[in-house]
NUDOZA-166759 format. One record per residue: y, z, x of N, C-alpha, C, O in turn. Coordinates in pm, whole numbers, padded with zeros to 5 digits, always signed. Layout:
N
YZXYZXYZXYZX;...
//
This chain:
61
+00907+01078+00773+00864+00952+00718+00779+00879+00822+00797+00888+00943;+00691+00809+00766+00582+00722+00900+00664+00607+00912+00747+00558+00835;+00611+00566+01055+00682+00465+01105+00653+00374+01052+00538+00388+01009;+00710+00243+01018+00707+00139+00947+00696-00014+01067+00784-00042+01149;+00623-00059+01056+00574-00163+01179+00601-00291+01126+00562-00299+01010;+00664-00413+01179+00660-00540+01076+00525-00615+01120+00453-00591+01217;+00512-00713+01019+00385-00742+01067+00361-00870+00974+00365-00844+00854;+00337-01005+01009+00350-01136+00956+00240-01154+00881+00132-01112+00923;+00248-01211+00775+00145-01202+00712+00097-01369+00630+00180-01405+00546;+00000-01446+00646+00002-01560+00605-00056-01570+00489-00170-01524+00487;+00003-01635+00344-00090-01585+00229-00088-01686+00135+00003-01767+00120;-00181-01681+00078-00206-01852-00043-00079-01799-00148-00042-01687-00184;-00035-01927-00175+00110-01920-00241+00101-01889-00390+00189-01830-00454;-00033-01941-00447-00079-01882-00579-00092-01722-00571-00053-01655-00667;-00129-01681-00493-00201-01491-00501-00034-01448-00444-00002-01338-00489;+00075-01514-00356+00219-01484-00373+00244-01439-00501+00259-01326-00548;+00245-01564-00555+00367-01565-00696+00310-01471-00764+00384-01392-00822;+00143-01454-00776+00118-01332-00864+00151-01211-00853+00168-01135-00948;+00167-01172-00701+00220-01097-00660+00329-01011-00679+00353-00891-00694;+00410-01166-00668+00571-01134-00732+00606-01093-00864+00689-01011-00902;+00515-01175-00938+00533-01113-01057+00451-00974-01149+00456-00922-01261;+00371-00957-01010+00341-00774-01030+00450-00723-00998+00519-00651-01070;+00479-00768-00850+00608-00615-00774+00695-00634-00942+00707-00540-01020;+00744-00766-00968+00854-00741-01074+00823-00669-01201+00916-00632-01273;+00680-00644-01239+00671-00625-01329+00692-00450-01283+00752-00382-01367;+00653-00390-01177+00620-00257-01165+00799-00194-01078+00809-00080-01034;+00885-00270-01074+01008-00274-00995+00995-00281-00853+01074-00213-00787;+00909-00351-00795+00889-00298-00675+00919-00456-00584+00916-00565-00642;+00940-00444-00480+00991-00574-00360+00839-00623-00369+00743-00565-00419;+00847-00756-00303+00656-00815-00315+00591-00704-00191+00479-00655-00212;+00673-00665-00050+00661-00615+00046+00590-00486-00014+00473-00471+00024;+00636-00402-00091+00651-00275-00151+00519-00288-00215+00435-00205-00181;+00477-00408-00333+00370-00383-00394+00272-00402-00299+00183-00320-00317;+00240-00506-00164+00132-00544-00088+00119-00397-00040+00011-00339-00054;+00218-00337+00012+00150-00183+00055+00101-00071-00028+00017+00018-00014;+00194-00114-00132+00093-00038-00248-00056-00051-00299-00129+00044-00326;-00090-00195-00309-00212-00222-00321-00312-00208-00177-00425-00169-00205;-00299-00222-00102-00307-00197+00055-00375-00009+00036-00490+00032+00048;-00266+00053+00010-00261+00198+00052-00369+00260-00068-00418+00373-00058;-00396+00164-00185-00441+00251-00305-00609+00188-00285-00702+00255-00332;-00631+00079-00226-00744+00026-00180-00813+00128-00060-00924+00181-00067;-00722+00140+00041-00807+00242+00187-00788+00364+00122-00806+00453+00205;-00758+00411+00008-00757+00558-00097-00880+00536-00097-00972+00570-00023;-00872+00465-00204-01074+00459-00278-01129+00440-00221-01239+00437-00277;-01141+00408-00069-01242+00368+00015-01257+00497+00093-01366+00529+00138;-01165+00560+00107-01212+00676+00200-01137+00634+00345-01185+00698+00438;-01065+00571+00372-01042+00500+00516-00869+00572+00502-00809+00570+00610;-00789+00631+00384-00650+00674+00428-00687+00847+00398-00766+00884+00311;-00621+00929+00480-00631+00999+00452-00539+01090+00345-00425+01092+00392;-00544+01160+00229-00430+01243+00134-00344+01287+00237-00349+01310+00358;-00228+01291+00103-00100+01398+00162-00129+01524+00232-00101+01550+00349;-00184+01594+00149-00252+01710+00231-00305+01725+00403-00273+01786+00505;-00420+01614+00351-00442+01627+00503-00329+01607+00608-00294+01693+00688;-00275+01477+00595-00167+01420+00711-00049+01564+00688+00048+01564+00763;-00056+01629+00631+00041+01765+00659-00049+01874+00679-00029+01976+00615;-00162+01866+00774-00216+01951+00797-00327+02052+00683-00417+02129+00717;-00285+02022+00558-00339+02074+00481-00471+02031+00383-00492+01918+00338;-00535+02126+00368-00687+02047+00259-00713+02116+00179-00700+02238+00191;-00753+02062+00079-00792+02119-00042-00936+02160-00081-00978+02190-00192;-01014+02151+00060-01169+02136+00060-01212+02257+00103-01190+02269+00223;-01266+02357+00052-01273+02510+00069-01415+02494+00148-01474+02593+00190;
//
């Protein structure tokens, strides 16, 4: 499992609550959805790398 770092985060209280009521809508902690949206953003951008790779593996022949 990757290491998990804490890390403070200061945030407009309107884009919170919406927040909250994503994580709730999807079951997830608000913590849980910010990394979700976080992790699915540096996806589409090209900046995280796939499962594959980070286990050594690629799918790119």
């Amino acid at each position: 499992m990757a290491e998990k770092k804490a890390y403070a985060l200061r945030i407009n209280a309107e884009v919170l609550a919406a927040t909250q009521r994503w994580a709730d809508d999807e079951l997830r902690s608000v913590n849980a959805q910010i990394e979700y949206v976080l992790r699915e953003a540096l996806r589409k951008a090209g900046r995280l790398p796939n499962a594959a790779d980070r286990q050594g593996r690629s799918d790119k022949q």
